[in-house]
C-alpha positions as CSV (number, residue, x, y, z in Angstrom):
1,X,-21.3,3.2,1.3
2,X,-22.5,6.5,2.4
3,X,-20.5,9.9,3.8
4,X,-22.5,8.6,7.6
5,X,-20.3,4.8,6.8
6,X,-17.4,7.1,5.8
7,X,-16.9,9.2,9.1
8,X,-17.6,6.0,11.0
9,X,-14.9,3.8,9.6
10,X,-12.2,6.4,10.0
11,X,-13.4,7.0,14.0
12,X,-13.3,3.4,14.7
13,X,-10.1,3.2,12.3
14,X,-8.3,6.2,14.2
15,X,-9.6,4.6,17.6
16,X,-8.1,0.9,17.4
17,X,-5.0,1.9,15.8
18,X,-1.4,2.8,17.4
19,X,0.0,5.2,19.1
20,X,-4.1,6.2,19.8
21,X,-5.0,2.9,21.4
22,X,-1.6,2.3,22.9
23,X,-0.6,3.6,26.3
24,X,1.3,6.9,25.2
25,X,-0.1,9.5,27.6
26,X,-1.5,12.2,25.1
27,X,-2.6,10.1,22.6
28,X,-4.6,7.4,24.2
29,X,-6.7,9.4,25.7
30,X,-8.0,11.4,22.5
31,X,-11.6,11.1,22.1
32,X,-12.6,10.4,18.8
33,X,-16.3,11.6,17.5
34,X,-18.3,12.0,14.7
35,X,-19.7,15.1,13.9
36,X,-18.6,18.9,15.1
37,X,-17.8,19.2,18.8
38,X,-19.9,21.7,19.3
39,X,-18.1,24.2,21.9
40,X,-17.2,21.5,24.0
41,X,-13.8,22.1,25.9
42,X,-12.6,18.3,26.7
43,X,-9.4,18.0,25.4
44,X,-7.8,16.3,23.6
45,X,-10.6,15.8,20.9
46,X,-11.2,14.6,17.4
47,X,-13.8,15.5,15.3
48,X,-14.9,14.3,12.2
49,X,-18.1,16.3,10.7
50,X,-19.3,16.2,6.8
51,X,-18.9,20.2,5.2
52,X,-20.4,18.9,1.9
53,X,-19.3,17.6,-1.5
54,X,-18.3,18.7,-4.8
55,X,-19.7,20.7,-7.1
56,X,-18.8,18.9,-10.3
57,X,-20.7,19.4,-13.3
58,X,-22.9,16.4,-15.3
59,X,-24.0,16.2,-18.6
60,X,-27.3,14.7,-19.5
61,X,-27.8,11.3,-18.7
62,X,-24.4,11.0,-16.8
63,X,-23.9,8.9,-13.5
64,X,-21.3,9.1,-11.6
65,X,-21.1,6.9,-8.3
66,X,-17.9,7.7,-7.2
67,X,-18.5,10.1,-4.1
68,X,-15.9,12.7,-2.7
69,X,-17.2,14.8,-0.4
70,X,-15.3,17.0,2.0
71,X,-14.7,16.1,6.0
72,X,-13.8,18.8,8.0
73,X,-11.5,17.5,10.9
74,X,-11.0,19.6,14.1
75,X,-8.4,18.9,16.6
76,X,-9.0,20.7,20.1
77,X,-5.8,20.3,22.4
78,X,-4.4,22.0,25.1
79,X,-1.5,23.8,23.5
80,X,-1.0,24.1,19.5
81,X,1.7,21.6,19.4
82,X,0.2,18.5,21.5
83,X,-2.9,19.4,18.4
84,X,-0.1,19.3,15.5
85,X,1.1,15.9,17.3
86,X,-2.6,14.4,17.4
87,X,-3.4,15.4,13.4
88,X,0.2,14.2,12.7
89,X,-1.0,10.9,14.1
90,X,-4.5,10.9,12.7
91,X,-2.6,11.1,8.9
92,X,-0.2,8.3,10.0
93,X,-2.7,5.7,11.3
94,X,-4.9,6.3,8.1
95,X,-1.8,6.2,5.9
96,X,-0.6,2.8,7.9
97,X,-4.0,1.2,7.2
98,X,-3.7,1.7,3.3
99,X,0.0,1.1,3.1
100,X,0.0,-2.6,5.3
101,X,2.2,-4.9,3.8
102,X,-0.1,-8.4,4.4
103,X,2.8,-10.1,5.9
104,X,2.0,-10.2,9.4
105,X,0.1,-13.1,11.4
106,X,-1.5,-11.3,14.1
107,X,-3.4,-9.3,12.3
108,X,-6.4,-10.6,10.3
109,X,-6.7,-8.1,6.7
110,X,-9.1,-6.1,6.9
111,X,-8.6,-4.6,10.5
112,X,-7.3,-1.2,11.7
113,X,-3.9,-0.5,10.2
114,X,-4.2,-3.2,8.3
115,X,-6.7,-2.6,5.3
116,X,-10.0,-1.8,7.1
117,X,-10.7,1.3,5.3
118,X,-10.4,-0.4,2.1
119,X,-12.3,-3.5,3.3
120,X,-15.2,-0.9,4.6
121,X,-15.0,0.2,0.5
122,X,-13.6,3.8,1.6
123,X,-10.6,4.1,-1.5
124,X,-9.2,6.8,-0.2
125,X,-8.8,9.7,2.1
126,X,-6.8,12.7,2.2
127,X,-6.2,15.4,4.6
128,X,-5.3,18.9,3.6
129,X,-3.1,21.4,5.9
130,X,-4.3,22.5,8.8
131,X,-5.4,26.1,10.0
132,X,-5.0,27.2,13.3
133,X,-8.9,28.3,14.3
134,X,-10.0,30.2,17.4
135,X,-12.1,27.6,19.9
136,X,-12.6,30.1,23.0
137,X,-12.3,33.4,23.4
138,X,-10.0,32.9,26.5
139,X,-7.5,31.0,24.5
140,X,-7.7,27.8,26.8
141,X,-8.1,25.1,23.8
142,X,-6.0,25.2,20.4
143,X,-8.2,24.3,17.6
144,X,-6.6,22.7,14.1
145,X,-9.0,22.6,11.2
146,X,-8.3,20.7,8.3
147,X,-10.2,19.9,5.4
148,X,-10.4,15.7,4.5
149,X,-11.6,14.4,1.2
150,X,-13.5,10.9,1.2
151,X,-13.7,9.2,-1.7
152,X,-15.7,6.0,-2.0
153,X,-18.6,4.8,-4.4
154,X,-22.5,4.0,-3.8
């Protein structure tokens, strides 16, 4: 596993899971990409981009393989609370997927809301609070930033 697996698991995880692959009218149409937006205005937008690891100190001959290095997510939205709803749900579908119970049919383990990140050897992932962040000068997308740690082993 690597931070490039990483971002990719939780895009496709986030993109075939419910309400965002549903037919709710702000959420199934959120776009979902890997790596920072990069002024673009389509709304609404995830965006999942690496912002580095951690700076934790090793002795001599130490190895450490367990990874957590930091995600920065940015929501862009048309209004700050259709942004807060879209993060809300990003937290819910990745909480979903690690909390599934096993005890439905339809579902094979190991798919979106059902165990997938865990299966794709992510162990966890958690998302700070987000910051409201200026996008545009005009004011014509609200930006959420929120910092995500990945943790998953080599």
């Amino acid at each position: 596993m690597n931070l490039t697996d990483a971002v990719s698991a939780l895009v496709y995880l986030c993109e075939n899971s419910s309400p965002f692959s549903g037919d709710h009218a702000l959420y199934s149409t959120v776009e979902f990409v890997r790596g920072y937006p990069l002024g673009s205005m389509d709304t609404p937008t995830v965006a999942f981009s690496t912002a580095g690891g951690s700076n934790s100190p090793k002795g001599l001959g130490d190895y450490d393989r367990r990874r957590r290095p930091r995600v920065q997510v940015d929501v862009l939205a048309d209004d700050a609370m259709a942004a807060a709803r879209v993060l809300q749900n990003v937290r819910a579908a990745i909480l979903a997927d690690y909390n599934h119970d096993g005890d439905s049919e339809e579902i094979e383990d190991g798919e979106p809301s059902r165990g997938y990140l865990l299966a794709q050897g992510v162990k966890s992932v958690t998302i700070g609070e987000a910051n409201d962040a200026v996008w545009d000068e005009a004011g014509r997308v609200k930006r959420l930033v929120a910092d995500a740690v990945v943790e998953f082993f080599d």
